[in-house]
C-alpha positions as CSV (number, residue, x, y, z in Angstrom):
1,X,-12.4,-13.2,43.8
2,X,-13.2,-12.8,47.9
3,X,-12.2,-9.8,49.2
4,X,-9.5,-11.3,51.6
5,X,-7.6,-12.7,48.5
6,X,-7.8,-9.1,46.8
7,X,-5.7,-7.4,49.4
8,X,-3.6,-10.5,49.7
9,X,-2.4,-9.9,46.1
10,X,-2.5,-6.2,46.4
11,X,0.3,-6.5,49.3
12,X,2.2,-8.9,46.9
13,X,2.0,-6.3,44.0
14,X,3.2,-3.5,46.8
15,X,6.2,-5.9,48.0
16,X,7.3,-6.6,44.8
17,X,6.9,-2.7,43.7
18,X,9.0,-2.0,46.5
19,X,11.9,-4.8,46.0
20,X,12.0,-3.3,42.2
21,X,12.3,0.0,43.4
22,X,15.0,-1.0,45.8
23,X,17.1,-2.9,43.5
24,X,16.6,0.2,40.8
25,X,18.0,2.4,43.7
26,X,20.9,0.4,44.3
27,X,22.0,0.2,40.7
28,X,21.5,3.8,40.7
29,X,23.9,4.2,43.4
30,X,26.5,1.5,41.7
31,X,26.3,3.8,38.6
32,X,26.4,7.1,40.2
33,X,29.6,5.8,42.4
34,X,32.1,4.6,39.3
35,X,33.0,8.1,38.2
36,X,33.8,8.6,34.3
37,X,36.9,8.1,33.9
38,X,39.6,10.4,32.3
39,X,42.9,11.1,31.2
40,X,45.6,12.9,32.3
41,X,46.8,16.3,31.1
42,X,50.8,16.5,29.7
43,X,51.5,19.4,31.1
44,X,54.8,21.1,31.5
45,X,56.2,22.8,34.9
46,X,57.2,27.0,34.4
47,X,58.0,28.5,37.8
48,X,56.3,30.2,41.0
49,X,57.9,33.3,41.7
50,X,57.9,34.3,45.2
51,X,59.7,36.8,47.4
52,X,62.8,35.6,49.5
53,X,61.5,35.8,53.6
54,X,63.1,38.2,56.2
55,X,64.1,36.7,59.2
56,X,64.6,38.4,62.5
57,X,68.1,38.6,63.6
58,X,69.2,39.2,59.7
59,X,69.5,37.1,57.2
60,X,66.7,35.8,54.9
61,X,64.7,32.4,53.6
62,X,64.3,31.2,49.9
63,X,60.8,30.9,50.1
64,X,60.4,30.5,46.1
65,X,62.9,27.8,46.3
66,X,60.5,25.3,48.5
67,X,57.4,26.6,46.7
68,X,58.9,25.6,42.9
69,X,59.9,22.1,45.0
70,X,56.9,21.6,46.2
71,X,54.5,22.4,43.1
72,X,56.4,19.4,41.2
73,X,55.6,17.0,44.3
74,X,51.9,18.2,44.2
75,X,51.6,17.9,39.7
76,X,53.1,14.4,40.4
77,X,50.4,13.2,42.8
78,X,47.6,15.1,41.0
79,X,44.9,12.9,38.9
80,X,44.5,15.7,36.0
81,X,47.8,16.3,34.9
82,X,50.7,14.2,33.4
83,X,54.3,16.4,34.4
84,X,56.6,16.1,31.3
85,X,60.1,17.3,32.3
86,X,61.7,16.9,28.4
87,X,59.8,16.8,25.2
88,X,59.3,13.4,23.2
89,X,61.9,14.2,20.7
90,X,64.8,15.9,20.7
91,X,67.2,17.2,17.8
92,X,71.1,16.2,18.2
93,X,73.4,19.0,17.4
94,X,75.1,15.8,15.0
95,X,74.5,13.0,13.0
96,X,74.7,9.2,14.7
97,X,75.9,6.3,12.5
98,X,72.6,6.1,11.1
99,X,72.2,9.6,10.0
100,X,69.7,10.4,12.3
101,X,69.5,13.7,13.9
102,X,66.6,13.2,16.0
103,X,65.7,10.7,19.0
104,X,62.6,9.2,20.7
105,X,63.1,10.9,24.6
106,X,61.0,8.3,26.6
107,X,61.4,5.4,29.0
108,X,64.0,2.6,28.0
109,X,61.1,0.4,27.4
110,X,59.4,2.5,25.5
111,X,62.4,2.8,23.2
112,X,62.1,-0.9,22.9
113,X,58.3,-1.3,21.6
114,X,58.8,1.0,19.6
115,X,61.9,-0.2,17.7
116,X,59.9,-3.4,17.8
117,X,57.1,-1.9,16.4
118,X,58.9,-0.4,13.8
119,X,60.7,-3.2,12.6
120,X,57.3,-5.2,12.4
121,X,56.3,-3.1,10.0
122,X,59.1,-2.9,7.8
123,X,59.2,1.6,8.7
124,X,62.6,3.1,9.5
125,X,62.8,4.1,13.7
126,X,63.7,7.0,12.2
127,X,60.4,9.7,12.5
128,X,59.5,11.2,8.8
129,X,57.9,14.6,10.2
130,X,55.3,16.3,8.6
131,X,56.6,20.1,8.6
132,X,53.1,22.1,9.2
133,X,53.0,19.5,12.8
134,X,57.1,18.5,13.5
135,X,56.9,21.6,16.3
136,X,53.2,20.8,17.3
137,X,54.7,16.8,18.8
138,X,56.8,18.4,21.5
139,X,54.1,20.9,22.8
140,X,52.4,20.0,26.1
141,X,49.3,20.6,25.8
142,X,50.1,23.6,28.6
143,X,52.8,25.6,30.6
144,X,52.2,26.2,34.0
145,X,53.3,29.0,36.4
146,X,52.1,31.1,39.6
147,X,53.4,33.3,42.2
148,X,52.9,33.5,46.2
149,X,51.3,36.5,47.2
150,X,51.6,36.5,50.6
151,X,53.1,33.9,52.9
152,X,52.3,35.3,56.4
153,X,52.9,33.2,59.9
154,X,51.4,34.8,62.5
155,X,52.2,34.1,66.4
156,X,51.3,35.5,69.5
157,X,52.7,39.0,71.2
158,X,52.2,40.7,67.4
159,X,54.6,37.9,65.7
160,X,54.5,38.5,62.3
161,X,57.0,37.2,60.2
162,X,56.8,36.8,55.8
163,X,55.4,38.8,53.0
164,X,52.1,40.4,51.9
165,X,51.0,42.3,49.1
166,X,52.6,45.4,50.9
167,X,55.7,43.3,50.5
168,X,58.2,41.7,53.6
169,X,56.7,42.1,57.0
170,X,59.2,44.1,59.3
171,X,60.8,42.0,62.0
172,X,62.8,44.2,63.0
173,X,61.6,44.7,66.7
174,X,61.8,40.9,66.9
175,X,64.5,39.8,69.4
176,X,65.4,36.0,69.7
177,X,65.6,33.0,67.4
178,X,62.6,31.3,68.2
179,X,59.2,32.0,67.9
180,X,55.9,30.3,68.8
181,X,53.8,30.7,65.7
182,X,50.1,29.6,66.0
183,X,48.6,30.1,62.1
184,X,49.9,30.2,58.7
185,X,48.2,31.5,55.3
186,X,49.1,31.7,51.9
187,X,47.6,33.3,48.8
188,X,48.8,32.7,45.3
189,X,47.8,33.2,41.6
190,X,48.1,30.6,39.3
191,X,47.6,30.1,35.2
192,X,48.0,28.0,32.5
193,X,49.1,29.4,29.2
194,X,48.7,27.7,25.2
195,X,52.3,26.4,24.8
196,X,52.5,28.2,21.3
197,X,50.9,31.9,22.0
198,X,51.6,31.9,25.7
199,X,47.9,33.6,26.0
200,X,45.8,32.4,29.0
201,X,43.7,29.3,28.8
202,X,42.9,29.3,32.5
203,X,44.1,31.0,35.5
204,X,42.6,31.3,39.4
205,X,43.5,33.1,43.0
206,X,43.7,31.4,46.2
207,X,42.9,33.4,49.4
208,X,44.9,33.7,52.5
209,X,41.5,32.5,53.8
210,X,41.0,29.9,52.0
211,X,44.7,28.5,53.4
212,X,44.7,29.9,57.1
213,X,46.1,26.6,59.1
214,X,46.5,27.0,62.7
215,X,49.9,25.0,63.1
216,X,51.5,25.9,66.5
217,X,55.1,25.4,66.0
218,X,58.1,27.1,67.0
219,X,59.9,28.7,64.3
220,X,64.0,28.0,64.5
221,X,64.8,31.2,63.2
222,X,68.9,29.6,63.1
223,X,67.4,26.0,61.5
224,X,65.5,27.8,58.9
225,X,68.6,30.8,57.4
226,X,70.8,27.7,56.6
227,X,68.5,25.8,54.2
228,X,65.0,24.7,53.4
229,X,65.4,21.4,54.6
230,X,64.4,22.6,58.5
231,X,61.3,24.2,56.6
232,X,60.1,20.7,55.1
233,X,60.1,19.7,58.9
234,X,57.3,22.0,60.1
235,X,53.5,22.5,59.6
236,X,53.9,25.3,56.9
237,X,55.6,22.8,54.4
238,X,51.6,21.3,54.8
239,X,50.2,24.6,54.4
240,X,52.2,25.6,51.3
241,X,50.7,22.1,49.4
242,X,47.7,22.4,50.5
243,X,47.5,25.7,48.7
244,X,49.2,24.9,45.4
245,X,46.8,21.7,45.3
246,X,44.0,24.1,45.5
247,X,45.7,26.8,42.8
248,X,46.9,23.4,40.5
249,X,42.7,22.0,41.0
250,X,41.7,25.4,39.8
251,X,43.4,25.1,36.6
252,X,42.7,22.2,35.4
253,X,38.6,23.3,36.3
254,X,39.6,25.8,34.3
255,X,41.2,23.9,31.0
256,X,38.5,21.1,31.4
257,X,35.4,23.8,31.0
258,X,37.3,25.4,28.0
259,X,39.2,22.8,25.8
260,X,39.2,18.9,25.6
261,X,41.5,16.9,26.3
262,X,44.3,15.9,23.2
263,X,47.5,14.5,22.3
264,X,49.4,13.7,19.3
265,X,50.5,10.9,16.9
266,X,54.5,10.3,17.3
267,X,54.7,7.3,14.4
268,X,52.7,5.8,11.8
269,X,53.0,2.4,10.9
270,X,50.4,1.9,9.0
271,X,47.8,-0.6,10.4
272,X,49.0,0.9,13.6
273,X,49.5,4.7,15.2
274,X,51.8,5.1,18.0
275,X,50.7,8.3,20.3
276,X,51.9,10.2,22.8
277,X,50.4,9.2,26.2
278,X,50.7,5.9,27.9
279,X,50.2,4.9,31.6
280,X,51.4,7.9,32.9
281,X,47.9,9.8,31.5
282,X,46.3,6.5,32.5
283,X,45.4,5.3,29.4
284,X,44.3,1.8,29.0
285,X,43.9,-1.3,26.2
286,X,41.0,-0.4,24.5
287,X,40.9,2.8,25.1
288,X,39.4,4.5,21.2
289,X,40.6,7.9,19.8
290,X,40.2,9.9,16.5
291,X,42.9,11.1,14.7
292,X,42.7,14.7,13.1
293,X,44.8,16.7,10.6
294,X,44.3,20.0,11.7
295,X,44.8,23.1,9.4
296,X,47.1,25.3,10.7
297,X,47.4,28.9,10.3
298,X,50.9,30.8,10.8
299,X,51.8,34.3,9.6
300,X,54.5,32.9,7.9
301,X,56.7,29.6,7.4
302,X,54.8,26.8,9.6
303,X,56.3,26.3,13.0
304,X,58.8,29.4,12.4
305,X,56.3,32.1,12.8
306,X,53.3,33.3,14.7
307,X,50.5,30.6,15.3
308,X,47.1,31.8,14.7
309,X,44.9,28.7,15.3
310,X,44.2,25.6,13.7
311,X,41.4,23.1,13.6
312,X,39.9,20.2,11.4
313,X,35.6,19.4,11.1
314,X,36.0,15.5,10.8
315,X,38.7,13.0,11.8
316,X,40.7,11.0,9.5
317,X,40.8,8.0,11.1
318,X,39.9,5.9,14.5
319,X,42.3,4.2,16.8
320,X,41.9,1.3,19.5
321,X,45.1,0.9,21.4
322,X,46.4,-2.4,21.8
323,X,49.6,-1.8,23.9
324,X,49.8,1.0,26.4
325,X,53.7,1.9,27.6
326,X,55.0,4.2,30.3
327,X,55.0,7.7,28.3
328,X,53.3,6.2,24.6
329,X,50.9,4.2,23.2
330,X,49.4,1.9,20.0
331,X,46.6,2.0,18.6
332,X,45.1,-0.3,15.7
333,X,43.5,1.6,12.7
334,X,40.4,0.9,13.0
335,X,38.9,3.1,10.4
336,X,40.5,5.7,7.9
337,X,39.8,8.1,5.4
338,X,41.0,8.6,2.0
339,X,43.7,10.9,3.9
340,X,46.7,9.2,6.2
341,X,47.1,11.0,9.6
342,X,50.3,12.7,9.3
343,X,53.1,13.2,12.4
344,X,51.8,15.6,15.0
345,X,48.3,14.9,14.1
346,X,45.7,15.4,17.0
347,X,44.6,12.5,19.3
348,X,40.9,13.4,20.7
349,X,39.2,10.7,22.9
350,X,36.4,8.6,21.3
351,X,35.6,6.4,23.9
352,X,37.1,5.0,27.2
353,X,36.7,1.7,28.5
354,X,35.4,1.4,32.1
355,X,37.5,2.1,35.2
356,X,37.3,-1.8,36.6
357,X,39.1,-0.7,39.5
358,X,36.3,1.9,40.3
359,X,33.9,1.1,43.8
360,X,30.5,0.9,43.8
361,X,28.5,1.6,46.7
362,X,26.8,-1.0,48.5
């Protein structure tokens, strides 16, 4: 071989080196850009406590008011956590004509699946609980609360009108009813607590720093003593999200790093498991779970006593769902153990199928 037709293939072997190493960096990008995917936390809503705002002139502003309306807007638009404003099942003070004391609380066509499903399989609609896991179904799998800090707007001319940690900010030597106010800031504490012991599975702090907006406004000092709808109006209605998205983020950094992600079997039909969680936790068709009976620990009578813990080694059986509704879904046995999953059971994810809707870079 001359030596001209040497480095001709040696460029070949380089260009083609180099395509490969292209094309491996572009599906390297493609992977890196579709994100696991995962699934909603069902959380439920407590309250943010906050201290009522002085206004100058007299008179004062609901400030916890906005902040618990608010903190429901930003758990509804969050992509960790499901908001559940009612449990799954809820006990009747009587009896209906069928004897039934309890009722499935979800959508309308939930309700109808699920009678479907029922009848299919020749069970009763009627739930048969299991008593160590009948209180365990209607437990989020966390209760959230806060409280503002300090909600300060800050002007020029020594404008100062809210609350600190000091507690309200004197307005008194504020004449007028309006009031240029250039920057806002907020800090707040947030946790989430175990929905049976109330202790602390995660809890955070966000700075006045981290929230100091400059906003320029003009507070209406006679818009905002009537009601909080002038407040929604204005740049601190921004500022006050913006914060409880970063104290609401914190959390769930928190939950995700110390427990995974579960839910709970509602019926059993057999061939078939229906579980809490449907679209609004964004569960999809062919989404796979296990199914564990946990061993509980109570003091005294299960579910009427003080919960210690619970847990389980191995699962008792796989799921695939094959239907996914609004607030529920089924899943198809796929396998099982000598042991049936019983009511309440815990749903752990197995395997997810692929966000399609996910980008990839290009």
């Amino acid at each position: 071989m001359g030596p001209q037709k040497t480095i001709k293939n040696l460029v070949k072997a380089g260009v083609l080196l180099s395509t490969a190493g292209l094309m491996m960096g572009n599906q390297s990008c493609e992977q890196k850009a579709a994100p696991q995917r995962e699934l909603k936390r069902i959380v439920e809503m407590g309250k943010i406590t906050a201290p009522s705002i002085t206004l100058p002139q007299g008179g004062s502003f609901d400030f916890q008011y906005v902040a618990n309306q608010q903190v429901y807007g930003v758990l509804q638009k969050s992509e960790h956590f499901a908001l559940r404003y009612a449990p799954p099942v809820v006990e009747v003070p009587t009896t209906n004509a069928n004897g039934d004391t309890k009722f499935f609380n979800v959508t309308t066509n939930d309700k109808v699946m699920m009678k479907a499903f029922a009848s299919n399989s020749g069970a009763s609609e009627k739930p048969q609980y299991s008593k160590d896991a009948e209180c365990l179904i209607n437990l989020p799998n966390a209760r959230i609360a806060g409280s503002v800090n300090a909600f300060e707007m800050i002007g020029g001319a020594g404008v100062q009108i809210g609350f600190n940690a000091a507690g309200p900010i004197d307005v008194s030597g504020l004449t007028g009813l309006g009031f240029s106010i250039e920057w806002a800031q907020l800090a707040l504490s947030m946790m989430a607590t175990h929905p049976l012991t109330n202790g602390l599975l995660a809890g955070g702090n966000v700075t006045s720093n981290q929230t100091k907006t400059k906003v320029n406004f003009t507070l209406d000092v006679g818009a905002f003593s009537v009601g909080p709808s002038a407040y929604y109006q204005t740049p601190l209605a921004k500022v006050t999200e913006s914060a409880l998205t970063k104290g609401v983020n914190t959390i769930y950094d928190g939950l995700k790093s110390k427990e995974e992600w579960y839910s709970r079997v509602l019926m059993d039909h057999d061939s078939h498991l229906v579980i809490l969680g449907g679209t609004n936790v964004n569960a999809k068709v062919g989404d796979q779970f296990s199914i564990y009976n946990e061993l509980y620990y109570w003091e005294g009578d299960p579910c009427n006593s003080k919960y210690y813990g619970g847990g389980a080694a191995t699962p008792v059986a796989t799921i695939e769902l094959d239907w996914v509704g609004d607030e529920v879904s089924r899943g198809k046995v796929v396998t099982q153990t000598d042991e049936n999953p019983v009511l309440g059971a815990k749903v752990k994810i197995l395997k997810l199928v692929p966000d399609t809707a996910a980008k990839t870079a290009k």
